[in-house]
C-alpha positions in Angstrom: 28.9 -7.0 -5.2 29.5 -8.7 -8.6 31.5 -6.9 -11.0 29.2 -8.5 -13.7 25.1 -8.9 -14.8 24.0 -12.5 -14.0 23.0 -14.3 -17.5 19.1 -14.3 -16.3 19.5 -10.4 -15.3 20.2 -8.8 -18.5 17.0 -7.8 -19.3 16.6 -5.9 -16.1 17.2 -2.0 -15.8 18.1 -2.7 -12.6 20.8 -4.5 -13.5 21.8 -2.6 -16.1 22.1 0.3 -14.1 23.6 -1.2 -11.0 26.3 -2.6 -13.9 27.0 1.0 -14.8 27.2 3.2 -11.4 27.0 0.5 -9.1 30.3 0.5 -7.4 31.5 3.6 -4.9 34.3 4.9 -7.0 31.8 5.5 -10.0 29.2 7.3 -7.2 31.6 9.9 -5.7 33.4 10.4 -9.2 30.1 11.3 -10.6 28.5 13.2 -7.6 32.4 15.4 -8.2 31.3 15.8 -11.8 27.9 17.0 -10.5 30.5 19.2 -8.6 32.3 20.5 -11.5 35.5 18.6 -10.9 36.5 17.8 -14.4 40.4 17.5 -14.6 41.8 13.6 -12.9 44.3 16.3 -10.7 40.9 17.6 -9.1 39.3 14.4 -8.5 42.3 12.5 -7.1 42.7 15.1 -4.7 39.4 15.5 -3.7 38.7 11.6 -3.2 42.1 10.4 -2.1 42.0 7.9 -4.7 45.1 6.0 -6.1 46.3 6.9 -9.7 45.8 3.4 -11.0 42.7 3.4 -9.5 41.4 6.9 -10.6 42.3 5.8 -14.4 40.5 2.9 -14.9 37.7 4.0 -13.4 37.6 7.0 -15.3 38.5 4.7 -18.6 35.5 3.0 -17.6 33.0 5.9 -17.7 34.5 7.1 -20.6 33.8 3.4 -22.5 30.7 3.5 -21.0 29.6 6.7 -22.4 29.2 8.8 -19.2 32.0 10.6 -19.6 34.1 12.1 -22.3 37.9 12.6 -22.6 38.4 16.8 -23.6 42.4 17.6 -24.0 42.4 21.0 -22.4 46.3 21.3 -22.5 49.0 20.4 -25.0 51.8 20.3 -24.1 51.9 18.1 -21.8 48.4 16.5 -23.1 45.6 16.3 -20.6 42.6 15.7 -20.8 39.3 16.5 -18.6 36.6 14.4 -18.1 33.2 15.8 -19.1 30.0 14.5 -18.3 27.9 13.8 -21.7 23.9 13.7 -21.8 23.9 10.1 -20.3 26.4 10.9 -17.4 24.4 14.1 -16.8 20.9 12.2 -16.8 22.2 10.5 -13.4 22.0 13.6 -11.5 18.6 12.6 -10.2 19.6 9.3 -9.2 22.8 10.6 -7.2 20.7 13.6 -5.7 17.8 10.5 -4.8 20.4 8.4 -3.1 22.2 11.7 -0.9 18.5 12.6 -0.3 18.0 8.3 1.1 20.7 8.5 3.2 19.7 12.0 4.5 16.4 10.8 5.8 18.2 8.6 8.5 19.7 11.6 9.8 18.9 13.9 11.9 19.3 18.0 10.7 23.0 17.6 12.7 24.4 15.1 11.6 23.5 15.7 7.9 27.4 16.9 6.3 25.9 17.7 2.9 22.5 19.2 2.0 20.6 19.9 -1.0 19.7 23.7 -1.1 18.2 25.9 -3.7 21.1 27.8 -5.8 19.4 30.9 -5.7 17.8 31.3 -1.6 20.3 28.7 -0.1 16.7 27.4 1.5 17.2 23.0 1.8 15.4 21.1 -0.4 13.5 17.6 -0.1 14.0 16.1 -3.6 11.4 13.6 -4.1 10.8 11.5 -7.4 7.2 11.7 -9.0 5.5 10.7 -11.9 6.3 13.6 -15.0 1.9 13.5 -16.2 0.4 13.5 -12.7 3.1 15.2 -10.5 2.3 12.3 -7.7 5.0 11.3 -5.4 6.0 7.5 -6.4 7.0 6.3 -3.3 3.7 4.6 -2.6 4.1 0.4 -3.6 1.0 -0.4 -3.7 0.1 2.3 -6.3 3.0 2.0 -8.2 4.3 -1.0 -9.0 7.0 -2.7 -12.1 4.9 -4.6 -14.5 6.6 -6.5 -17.5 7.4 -4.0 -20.1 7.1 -4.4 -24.1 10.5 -6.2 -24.9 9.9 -8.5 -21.4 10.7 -11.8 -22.4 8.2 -14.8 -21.3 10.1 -15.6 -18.2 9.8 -11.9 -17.0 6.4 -11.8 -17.9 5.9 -15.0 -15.3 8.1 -13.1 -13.2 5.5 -10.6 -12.9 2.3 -12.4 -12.9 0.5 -11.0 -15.6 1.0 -7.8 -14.0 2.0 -5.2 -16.8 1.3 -1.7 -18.2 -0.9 -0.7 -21.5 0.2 -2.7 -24.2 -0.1 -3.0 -28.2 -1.6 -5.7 -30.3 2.2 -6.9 -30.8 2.9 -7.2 -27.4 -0.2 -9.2 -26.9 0.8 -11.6 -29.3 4.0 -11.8 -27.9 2.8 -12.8 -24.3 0.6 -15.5 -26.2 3.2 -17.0 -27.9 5.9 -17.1 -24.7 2.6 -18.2 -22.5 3.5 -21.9 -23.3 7.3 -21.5 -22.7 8.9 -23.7 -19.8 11.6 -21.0 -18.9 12.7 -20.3 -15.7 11.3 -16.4 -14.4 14.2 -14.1 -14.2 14.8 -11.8 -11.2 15.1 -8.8 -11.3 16.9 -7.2 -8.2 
């Protein structure tokens, strides 16, 4: 994997994302978050992670905005790392891709489970759609469609396909219709 978003994939939110939590430090240092592990004592232990290593990924969620640096101590300084709104609006994504690699396993073999806080009964997490409540798992009846901001060449990468859209976004696609550019993928 690429430690950077190709020129033709910035427009993505696949990218994006992947650019953000897409390596397996940043995964297991935000499921530990999940966790409650906030001090970098805590999550080197828990992940056997080198110092070096632990800091700059740690400086990297902090410059990214999914964590925040708290001193907690003095005297000597330290700090704790804190989730903020963004880092805590992953949850769903870390719980979706523990509840992926759960499905290939059978109830033995599972070492971590998703249970209910208050009956300790498991849980199947499942993502659906916020208005309707229906599961979204189904591509044929959900699909990615260009998106107001898409530029021409994701427009073309979608053929045509795309959700409800405003007069300006109309005009938009008019204008780009002509455009010899390339269609961008979108991983």
């Amino acid at each position: 994997m690429t430690s950077q978003i190709r020129r033709e994939d910035l427009e993505c939110p696949l990218s994006t994302a992947i650019d953000y939590v897409g390596d397996w430090w940043t995964l297991l240092l935000l499921h530990d978050a999940f966790d409650g592990y906030t001090r970098f004592e805590e999550f080197q232990r828990n992940l056997g992670i080198s110092s070096s290593m632990l800091t700059g990924r740690l400086k990297r969620l902090v410059a990214d905005g999914l964590f925040e640096r708290r001193p907690y101590q003095t005297r000597p300084v330290r700090h704790a790392y804190v989730l903020t709104e963004l880092g805590a609006s992953l949850r769903p994504v870390i719980v979706a891709l523990a509840a992926w690699g759960n499905a290939r396993l059978s109830s033995e073999q599972r070492s971590m489970i998703l249970v209910d806080a208050v009956t300790g009964e498991e849980v199947e997490p499942v993502i659906v759609d916020a208005a309707t409540g229906r599961r979204l798992d189904d591509s044929q009846a959900y699909v990615f469609s260009a998106g107001p901001a898409a530029s021409p060449a994701m427009r073309a990468r979608y053929g045509g396909r795309q959700g409800k859209a405003t007069e300006a976004d109309k005009v938009s696609q008019k204008r780009g219709a002509g455009s010899s550019g390339e269609a961008r993928s979108c991983p």
